[in-house]
DSSP file (Angstrom, degrees, kcal/mol; ACC not computed):
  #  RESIDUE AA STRUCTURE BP1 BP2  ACC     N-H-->O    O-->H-N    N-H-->O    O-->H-N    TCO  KAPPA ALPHA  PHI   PSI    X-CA   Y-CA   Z-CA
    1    1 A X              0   0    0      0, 0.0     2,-0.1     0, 0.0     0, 0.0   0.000 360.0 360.0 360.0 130.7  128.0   86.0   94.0
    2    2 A X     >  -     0   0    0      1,-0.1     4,-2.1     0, 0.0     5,-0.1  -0.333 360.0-122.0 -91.2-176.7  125.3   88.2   94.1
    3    3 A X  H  > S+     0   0    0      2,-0.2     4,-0.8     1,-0.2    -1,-0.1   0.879 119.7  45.5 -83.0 -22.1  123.8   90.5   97.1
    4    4 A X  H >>>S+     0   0    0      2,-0.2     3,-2.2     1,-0.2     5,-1.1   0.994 116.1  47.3 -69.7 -64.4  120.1   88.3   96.5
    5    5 A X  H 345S+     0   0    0      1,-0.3     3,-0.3     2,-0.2    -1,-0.2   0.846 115.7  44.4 -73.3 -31.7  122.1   84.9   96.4
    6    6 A X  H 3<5S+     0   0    0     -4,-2.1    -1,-0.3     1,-0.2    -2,-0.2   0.785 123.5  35.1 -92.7  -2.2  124.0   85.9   99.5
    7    7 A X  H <<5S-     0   0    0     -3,-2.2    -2,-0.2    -4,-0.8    -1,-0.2   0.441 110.5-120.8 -85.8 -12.1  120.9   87.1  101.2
    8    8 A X  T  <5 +     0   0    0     -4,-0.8     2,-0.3     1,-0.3    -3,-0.2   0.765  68.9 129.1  63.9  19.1  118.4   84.4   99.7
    9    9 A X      < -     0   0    0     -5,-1.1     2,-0.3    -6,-0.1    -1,-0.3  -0.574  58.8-130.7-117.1-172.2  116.5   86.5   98.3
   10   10 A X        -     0   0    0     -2,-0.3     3,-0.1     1,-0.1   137,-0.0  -0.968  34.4-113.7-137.9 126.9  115.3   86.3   94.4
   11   11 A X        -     0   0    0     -2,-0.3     2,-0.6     1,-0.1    -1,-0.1   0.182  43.5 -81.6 -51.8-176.3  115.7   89.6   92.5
   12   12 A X        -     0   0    0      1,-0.2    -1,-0.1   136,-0.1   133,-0.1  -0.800  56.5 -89.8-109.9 140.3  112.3   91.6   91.2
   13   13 A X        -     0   0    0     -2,-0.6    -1,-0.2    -3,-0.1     2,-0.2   0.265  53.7-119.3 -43.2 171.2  111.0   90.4   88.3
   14   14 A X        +     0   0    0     -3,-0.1     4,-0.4     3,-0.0     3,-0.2  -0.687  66.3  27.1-102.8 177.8  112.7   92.5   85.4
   15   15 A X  S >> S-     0   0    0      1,-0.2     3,-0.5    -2,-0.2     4,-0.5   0.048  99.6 -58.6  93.8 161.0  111.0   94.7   82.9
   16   16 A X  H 3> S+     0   0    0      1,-0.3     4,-3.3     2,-0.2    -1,-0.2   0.622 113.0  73.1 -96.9 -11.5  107.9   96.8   82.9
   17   17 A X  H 3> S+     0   0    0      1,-0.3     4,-1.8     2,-0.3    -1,-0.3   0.743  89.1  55.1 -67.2 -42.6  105.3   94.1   83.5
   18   18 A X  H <> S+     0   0    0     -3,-0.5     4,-1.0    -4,-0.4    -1,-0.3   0.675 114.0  43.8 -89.3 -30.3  106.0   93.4   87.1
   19   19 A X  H >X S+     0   0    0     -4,-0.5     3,-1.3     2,-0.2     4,-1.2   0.891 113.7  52.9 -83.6 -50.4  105.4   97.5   87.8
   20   20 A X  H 3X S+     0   0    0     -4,-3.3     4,-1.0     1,-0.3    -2,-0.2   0.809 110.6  52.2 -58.7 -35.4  102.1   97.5   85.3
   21   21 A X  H 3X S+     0   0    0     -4,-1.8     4,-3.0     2,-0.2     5,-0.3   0.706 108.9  40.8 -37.7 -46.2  100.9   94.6   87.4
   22   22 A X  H <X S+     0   0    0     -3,-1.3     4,-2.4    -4,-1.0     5,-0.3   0.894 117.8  50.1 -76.3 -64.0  101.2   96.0   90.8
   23   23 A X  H  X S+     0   0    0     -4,-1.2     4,-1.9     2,-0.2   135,-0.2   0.854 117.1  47.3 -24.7 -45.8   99.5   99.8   89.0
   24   24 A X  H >X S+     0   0    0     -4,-1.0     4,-2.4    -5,-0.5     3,-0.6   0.998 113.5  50.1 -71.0 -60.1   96.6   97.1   87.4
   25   25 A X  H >X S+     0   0    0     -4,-3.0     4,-1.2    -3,-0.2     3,-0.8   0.980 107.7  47.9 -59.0 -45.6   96.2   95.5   90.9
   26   26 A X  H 3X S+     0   0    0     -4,-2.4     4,-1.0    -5,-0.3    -1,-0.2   0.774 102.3  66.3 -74.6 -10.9   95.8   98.5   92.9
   27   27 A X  H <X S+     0   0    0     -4,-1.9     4,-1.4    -3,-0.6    -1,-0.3   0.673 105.0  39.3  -4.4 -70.4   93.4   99.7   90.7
   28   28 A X  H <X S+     0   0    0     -4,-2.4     4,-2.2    -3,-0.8    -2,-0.2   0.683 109.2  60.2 -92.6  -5.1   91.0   97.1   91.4
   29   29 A X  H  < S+     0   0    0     -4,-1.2    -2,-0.2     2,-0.2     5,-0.2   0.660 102.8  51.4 -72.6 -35.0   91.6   97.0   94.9
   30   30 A X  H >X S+     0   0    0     -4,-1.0     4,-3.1    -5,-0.4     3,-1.4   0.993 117.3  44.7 -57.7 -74.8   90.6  100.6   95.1
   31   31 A X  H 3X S+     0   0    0     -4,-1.4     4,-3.1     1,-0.3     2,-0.5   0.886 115.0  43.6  -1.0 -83.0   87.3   99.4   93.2
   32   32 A X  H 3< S+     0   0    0     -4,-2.2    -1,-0.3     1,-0.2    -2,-0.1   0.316 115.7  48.7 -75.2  39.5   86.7   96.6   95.0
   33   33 A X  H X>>S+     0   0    0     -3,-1.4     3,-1.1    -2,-0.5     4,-1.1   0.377 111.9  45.1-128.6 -67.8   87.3   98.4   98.5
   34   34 A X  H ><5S+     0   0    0     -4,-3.1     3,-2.5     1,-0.2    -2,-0.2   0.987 112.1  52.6 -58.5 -35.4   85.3  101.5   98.1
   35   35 A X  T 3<5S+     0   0    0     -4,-3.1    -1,-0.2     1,-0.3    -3,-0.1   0.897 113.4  45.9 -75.1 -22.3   82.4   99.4   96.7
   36   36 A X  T <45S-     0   0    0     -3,-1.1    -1,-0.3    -5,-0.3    -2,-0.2   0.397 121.3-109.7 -65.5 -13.0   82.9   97.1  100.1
   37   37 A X  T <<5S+     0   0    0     -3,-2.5    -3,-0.2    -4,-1.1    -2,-0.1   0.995  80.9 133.0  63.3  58.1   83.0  100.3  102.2
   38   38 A X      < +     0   0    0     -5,-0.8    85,-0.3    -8,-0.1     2,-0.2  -0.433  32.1 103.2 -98.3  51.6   86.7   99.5  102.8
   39   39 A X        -     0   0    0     -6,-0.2     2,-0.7    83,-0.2    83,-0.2  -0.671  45.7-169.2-152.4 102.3   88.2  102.6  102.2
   40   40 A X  E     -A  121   0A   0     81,-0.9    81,-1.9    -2,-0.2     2,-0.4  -0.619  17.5-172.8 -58.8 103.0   89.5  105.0  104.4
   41   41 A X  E     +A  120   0A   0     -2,-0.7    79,-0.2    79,-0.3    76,-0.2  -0.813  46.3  43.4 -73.7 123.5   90.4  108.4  102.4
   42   42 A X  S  > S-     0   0    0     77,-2.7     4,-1.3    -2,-0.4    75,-0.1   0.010  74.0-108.9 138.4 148.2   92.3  111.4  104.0
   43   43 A X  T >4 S+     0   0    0      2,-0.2     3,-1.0     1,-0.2     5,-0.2   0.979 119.0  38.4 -62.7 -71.5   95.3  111.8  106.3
   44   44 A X  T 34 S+     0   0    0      1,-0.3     4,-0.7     3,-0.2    -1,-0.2   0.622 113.3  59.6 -74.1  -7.1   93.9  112.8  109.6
   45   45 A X  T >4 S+     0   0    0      2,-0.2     3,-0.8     3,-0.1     4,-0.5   0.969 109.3  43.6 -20.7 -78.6   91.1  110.2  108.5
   46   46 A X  G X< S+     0   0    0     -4,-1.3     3,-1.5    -3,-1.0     2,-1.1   0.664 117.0  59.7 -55.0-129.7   94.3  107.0  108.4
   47   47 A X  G 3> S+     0   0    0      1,-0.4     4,-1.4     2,-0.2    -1,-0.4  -0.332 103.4  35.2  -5.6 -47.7   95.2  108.6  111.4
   48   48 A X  G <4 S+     0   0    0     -2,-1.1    -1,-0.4    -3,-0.8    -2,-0.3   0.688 119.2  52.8 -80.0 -38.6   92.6  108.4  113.5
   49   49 A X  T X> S+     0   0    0     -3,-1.5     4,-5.0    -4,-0.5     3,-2.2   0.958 112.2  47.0 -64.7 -71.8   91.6  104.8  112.2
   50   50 A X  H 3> S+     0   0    0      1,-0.3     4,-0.8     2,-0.2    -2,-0.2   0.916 106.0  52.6 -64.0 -43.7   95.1  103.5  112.8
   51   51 A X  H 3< S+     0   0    0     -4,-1.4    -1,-0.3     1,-0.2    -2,-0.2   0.364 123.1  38.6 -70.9  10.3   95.6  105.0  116.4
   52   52 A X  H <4 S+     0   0    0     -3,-2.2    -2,-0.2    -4,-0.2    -1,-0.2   0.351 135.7   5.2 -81.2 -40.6   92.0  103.0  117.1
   53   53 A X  H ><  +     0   0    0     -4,-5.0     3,-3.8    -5,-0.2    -3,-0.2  -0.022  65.9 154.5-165.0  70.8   92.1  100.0  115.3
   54   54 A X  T 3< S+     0   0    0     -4,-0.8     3,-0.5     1,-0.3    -1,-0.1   0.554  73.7  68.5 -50.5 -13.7   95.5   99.1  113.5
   55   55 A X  T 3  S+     0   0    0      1,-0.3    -1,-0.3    -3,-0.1    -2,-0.1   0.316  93.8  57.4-110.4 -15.5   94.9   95.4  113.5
   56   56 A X  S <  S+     0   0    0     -3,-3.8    68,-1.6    -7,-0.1     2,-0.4   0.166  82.2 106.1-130.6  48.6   92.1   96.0  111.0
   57   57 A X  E     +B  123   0A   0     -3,-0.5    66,-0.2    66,-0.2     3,-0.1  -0.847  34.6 168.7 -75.5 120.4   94.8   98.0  108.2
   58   58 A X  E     -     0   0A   0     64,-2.8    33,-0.8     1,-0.5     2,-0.2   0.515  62.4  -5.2-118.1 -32.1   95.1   95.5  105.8
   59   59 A X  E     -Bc 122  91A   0     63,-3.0    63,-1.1    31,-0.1    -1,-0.5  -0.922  57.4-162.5-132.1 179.6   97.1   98.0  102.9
   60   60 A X  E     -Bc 121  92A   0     31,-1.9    33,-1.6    -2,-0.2     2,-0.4  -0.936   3.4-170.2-156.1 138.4   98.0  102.0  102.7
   61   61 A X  E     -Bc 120  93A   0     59,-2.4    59,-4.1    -2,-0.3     2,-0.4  -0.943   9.3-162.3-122.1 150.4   98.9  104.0   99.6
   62   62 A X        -     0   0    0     31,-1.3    33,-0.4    -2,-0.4    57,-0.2  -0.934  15.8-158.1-153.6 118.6  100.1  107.4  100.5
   63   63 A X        +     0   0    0     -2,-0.4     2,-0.2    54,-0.4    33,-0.2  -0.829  22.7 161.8-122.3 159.4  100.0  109.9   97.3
   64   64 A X        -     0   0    0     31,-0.8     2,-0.2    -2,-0.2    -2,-0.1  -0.955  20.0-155.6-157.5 124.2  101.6  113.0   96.4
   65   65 A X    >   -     0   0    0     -2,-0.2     3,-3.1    32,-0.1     4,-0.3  -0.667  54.1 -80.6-103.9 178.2  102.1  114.9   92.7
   66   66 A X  T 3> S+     0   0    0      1,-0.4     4,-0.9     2,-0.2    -1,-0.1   0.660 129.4  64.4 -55.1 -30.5  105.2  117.3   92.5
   67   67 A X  T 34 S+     0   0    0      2,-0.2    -1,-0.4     1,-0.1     4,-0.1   0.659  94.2  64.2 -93.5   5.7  104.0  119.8   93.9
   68   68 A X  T X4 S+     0   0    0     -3,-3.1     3,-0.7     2,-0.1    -2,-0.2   0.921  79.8  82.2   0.0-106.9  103.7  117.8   97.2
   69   69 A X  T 34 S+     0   0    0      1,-0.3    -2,-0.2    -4,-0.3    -1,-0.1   0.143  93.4  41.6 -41.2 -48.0  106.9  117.4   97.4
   70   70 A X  T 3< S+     0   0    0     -4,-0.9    -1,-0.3     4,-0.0     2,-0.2   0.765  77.9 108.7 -55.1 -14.4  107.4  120.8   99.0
   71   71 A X    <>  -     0   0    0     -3,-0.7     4,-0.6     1,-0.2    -2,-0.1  -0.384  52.6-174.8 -72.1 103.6  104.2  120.4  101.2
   72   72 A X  H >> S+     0   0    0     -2,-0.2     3,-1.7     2,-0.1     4,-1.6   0.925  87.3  50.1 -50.3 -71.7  106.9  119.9  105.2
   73   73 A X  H >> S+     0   0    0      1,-0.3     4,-2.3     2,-0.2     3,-1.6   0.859 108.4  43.3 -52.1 -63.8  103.8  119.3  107.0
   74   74 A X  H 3> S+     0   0    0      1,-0.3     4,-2.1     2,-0.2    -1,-0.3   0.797 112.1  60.9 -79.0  -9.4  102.3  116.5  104.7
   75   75 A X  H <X S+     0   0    0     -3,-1.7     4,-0.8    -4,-0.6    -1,-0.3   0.960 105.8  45.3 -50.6 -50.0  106.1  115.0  104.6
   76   76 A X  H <X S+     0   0    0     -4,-1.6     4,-0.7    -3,-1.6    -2,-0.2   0.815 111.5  51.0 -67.4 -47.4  106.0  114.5  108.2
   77   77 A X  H >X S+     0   0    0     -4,-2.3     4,-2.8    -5,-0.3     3,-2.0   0.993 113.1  44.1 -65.0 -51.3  102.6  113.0  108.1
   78   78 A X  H 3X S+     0   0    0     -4,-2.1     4,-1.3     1,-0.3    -2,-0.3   0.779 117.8  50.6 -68.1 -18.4  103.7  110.4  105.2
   79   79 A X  H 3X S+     0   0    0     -4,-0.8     4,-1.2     2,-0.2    -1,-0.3   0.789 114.0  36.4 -65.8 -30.6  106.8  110.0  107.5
   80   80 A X  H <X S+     0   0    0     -3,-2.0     4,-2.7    -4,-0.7     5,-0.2   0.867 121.4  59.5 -95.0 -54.0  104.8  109.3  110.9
   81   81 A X  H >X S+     0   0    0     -4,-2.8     3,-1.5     2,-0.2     4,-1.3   0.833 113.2  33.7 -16.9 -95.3  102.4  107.4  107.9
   82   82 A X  H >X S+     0   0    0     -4,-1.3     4,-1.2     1,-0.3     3,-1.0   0.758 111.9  57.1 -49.7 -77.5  105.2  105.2  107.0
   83   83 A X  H 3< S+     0   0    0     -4,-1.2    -1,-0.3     1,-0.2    -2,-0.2   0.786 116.0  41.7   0.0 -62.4  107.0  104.7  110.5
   84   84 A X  H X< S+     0   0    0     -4,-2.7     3,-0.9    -3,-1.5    -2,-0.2   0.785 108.1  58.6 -81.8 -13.9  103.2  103.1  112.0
   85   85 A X  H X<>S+     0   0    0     -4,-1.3     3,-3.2    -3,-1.0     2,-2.3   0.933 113.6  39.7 -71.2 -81.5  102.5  101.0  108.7
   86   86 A X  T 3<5S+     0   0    0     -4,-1.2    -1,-0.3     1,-0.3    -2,-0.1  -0.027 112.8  54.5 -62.3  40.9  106.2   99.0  109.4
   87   87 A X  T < 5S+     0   0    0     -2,-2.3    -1,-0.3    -3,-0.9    -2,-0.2   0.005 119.1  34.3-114.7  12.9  105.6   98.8  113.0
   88   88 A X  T < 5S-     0   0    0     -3,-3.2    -2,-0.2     2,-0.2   -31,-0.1   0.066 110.2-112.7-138.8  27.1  102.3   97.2  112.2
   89   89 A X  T   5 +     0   0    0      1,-0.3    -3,-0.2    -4,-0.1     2,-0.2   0.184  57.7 159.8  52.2   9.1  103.0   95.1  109.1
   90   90 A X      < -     0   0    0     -5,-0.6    -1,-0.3    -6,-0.2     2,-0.3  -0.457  42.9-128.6 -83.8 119.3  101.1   97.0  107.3
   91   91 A X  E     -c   59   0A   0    -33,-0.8   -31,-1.9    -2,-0.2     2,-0.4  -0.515  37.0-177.8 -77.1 126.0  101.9   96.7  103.5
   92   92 A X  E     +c   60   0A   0     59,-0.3    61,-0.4    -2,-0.3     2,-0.3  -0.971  11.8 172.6-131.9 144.5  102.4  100.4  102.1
   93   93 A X  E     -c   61   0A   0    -33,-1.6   -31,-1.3    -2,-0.4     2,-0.3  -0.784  20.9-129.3-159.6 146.7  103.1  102.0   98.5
   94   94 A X  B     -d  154   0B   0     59,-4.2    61,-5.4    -2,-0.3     2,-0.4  -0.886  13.1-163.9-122.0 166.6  103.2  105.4   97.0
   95   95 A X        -     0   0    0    -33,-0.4     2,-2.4    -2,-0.3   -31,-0.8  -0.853  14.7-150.7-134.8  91.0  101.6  107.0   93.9
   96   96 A X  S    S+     0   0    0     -2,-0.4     2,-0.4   -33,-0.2   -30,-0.2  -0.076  80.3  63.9 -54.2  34.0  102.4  110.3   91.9
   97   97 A X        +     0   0    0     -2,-2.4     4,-0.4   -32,-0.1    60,-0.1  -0.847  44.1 176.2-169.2 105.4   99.0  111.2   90.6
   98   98 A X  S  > S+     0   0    0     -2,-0.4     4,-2.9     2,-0.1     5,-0.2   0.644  84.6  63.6 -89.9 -19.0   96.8  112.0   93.0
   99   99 A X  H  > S+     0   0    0      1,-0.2     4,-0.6     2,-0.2    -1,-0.1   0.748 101.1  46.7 -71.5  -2.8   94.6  112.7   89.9
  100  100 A X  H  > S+     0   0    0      2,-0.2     4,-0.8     3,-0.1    -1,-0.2   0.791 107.2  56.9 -77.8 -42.4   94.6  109.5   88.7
  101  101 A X  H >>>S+     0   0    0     -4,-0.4     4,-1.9     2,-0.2     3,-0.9   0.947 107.4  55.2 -59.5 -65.8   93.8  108.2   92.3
  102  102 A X  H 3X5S+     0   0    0     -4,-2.9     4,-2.7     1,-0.3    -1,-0.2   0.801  99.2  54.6 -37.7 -41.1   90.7  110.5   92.0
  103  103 A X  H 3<5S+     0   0    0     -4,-0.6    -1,-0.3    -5,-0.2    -2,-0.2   0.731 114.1  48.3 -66.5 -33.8   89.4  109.2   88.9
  104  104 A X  H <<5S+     0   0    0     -3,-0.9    -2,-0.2    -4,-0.8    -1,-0.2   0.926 119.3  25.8 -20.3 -86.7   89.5  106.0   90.7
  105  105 A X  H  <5S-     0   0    0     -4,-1.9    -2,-0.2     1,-0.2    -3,-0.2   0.788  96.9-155.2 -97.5 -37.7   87.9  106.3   94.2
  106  106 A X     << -     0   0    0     -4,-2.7     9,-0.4    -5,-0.6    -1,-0.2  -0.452  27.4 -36.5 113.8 173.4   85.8  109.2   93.1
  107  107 A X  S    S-     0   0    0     -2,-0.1     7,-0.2     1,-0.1     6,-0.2  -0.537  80.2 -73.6 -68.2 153.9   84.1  112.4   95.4
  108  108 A X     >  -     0   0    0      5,-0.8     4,-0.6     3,-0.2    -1,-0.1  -0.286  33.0-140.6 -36.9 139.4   82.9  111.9   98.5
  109  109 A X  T  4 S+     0   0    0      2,-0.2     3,-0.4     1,-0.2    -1,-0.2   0.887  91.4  49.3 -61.9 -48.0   79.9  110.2   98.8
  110  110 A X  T  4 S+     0   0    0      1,-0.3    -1,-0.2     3,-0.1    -2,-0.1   0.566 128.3  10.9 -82.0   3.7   78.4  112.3  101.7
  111  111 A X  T  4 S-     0   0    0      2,-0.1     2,-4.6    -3,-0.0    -1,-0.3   0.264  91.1-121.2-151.3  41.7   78.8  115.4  100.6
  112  112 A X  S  < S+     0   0    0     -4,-0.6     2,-0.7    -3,-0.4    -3,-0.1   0.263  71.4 114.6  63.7 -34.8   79.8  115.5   97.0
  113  113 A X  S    S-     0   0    0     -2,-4.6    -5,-0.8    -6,-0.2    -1,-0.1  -0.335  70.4 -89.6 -83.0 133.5   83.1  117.3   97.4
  114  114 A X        -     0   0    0     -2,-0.7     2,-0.2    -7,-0.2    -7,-0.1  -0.059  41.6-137.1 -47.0 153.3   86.8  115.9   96.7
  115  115 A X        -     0   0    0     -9,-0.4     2,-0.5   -13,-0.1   -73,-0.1  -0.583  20.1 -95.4-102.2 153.3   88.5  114.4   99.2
  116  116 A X        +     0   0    0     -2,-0.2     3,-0.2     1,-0.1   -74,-0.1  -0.677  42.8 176.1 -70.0 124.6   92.0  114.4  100.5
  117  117 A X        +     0   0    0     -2,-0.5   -54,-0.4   -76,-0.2    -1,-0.1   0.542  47.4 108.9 -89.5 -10.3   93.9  111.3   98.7
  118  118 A X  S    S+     0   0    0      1,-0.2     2,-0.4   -56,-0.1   -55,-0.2   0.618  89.5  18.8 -70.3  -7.1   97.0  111.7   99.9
  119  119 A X        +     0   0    0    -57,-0.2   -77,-2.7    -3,-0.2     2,-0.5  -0.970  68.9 179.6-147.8 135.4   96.7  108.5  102.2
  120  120 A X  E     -AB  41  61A   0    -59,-4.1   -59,-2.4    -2,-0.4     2,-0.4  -0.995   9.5-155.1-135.6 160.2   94.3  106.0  101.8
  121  121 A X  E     -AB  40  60A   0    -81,-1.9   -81,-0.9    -2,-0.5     2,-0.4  -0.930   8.5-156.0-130.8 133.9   93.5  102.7  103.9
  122  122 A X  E     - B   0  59A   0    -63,-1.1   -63,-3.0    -2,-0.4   -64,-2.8  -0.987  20.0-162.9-116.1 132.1   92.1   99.8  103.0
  123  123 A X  E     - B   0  57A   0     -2,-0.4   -66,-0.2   -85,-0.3     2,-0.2  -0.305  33.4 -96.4 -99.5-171.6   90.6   98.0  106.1
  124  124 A X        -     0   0    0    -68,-1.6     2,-0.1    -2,-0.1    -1,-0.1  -0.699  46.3-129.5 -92.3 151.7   89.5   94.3  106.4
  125  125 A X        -     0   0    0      5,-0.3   -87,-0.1    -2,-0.2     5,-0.1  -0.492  31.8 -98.5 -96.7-176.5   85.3   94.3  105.8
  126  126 A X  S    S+     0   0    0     -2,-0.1     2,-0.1     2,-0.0    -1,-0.1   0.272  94.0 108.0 -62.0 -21.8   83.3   92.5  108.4
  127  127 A X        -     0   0    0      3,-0.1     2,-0.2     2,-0.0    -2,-0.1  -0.414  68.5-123.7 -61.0 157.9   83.1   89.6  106.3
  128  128 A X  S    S+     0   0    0      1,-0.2     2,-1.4    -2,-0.1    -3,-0.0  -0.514  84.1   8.4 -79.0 163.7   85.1   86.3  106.9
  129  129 A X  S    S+     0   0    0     -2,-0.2     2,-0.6     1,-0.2    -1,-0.2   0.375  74.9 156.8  31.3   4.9   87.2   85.0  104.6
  130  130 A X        +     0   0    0     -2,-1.4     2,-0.3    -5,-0.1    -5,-0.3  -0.658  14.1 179.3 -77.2 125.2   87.3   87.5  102.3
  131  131 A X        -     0   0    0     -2,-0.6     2,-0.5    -3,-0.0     3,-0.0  -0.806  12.1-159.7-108.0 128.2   90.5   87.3  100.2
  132  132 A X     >  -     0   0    0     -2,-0.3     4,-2.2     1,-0.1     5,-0.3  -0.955  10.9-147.9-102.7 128.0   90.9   89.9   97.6
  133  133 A X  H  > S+     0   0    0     -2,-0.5     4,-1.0     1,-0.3     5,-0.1   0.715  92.2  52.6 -90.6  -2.6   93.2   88.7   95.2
  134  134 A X  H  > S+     0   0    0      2,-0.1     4,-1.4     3,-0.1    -1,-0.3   0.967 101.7  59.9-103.6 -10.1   94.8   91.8   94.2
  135  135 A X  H >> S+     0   0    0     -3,-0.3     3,-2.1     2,-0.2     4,-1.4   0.997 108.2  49.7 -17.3 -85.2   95.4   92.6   97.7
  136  136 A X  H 3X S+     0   0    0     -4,-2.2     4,-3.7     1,-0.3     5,-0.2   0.801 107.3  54.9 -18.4 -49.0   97.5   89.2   97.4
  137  137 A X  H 3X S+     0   0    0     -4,-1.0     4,-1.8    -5,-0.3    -1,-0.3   0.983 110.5  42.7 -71.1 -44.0   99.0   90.5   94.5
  138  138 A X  H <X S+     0   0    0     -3,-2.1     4,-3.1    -4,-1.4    -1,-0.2   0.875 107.0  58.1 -49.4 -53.6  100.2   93.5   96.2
  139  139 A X  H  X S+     0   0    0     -4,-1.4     4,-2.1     2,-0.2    -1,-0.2   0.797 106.2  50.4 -50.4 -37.2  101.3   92.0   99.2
  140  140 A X  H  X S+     0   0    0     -4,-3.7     4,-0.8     2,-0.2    -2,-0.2   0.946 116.4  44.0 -49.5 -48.9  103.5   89.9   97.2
  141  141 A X  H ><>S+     0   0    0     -4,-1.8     3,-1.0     1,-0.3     5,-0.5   0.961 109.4  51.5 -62.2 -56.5  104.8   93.2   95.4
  142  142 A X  H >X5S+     0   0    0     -4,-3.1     3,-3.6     1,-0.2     4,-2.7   0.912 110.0  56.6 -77.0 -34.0  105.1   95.0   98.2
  143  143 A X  H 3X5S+     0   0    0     -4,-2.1     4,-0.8     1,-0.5    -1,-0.2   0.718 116.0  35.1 -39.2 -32.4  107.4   91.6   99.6
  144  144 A X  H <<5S+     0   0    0     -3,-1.0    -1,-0.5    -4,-0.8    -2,-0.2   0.035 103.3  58.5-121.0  64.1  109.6   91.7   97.2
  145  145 A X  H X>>S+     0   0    0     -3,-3.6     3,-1.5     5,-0.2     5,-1.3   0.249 112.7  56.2-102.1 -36.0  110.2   95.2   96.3
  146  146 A X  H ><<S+     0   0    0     -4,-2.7     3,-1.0    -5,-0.5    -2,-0.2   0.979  97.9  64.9 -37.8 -42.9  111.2   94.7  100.7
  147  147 A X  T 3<5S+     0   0    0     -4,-0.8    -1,-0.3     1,-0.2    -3,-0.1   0.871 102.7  43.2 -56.9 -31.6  113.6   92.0   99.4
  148  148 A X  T <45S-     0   0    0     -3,-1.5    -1,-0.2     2,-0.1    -2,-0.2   0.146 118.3-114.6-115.0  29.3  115.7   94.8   97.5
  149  149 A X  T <<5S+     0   0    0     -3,-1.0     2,-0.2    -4,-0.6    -3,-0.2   0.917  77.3 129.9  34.2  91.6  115.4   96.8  100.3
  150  150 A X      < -     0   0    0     -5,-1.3     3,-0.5     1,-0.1    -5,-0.2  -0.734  42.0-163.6-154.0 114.3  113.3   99.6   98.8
  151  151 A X  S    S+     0   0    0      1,-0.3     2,-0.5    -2,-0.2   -59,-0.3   0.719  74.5  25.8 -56.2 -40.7  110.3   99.9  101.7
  152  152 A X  S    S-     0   0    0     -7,-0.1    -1,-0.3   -61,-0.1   -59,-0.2  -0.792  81.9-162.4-144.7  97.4  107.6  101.8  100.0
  153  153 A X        -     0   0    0     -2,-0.5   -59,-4.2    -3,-0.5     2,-0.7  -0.160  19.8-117.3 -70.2 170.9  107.8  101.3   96.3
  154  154 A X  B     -d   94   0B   0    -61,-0.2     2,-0.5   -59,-0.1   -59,-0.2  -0.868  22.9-152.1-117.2 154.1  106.0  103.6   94.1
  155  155 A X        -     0   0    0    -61,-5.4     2,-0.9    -2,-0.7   -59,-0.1  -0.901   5.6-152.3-118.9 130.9  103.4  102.5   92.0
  156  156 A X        -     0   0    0     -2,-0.5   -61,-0.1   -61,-0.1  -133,-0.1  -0.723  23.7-141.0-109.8 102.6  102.3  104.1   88.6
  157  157 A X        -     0   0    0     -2,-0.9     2,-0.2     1,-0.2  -133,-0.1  -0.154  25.6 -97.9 -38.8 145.3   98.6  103.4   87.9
  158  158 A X              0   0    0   -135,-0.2    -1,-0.2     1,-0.1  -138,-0.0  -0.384 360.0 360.0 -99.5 160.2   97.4  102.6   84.6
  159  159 A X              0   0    0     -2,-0.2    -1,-0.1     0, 0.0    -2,-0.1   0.667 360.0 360.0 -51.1 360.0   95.8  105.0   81.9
């Protein structure tokens, strides 16, 4: 017996397809969020947005290349990060290429200059009923990478 069959849970899909899927959805979710004006860029940005109005976080990616890793301070923030996303259901992921992320979401609009990526939010628009379905898709990923207890999976964007 396994630890999924004695938990109920269903392993994660096998194989490279199930990661290239989530990389492909969040992809378009960046897209189709900045083009909605649903996208928060920046730590102390997330930060200020979530201690006002958490209830309208609907994902968070919080990216880092290697030489992060060393960064204390922006650990602590992706720690504090990570800590208010699960105490507010808020589905969360990580990314190793913030340059990939860039190419993505792009400069700032108002002033031209790059932005801090290392956390980004996507909020709910003002619309009703708008369902993005790679949102969906994520939320699924992020459910069951939760099923095999690994909390903030990392996600590798596609070329």
């Amino acid at each position: 017996m396994t630890l999924e069959e004695i938990h109920g849970q269903q392993p994660m899909p096998a194989g490279n397809d199930w990661m290239q899927g989530a990389g492909t959805a969040l992809h378009e979710l960046l897209v189709s969020a900045q083009r909605r004006g649903c996208l928060t860029a920046g730590v102390y940005e997330s930060a200020k947005l979530m201690n006002v109005d958490p209830d309208n976080v609907a994902f968070c990616v919080l990216a880092a290349d290697h030489e992060d890793e060393g960064d204390i301070a922006l650990q602590i923030h992706f720690t504090l990060i990570q800590a208010f996303c699960c105490e507010n259901d808020i589905d969360i992921v990580r990314v190793n290429d913030v340059a990939k992320l860039a190419a993505i979401v792009g400069p700032s609009e108002d002033s031209g200059e790059p932005r801090d990526l290392h956390c980004i939010l996507i909020t709910n628009p003002n619309e009703e009923g708008w369902k993005d379905p790679a949102l969906e898709k994520l939320n699924l990923f992020c459910e069951e990478s939760r099923n095999v207890n690994d909390w903030v999976p990392t996600i590798t964007l596609p070329e």
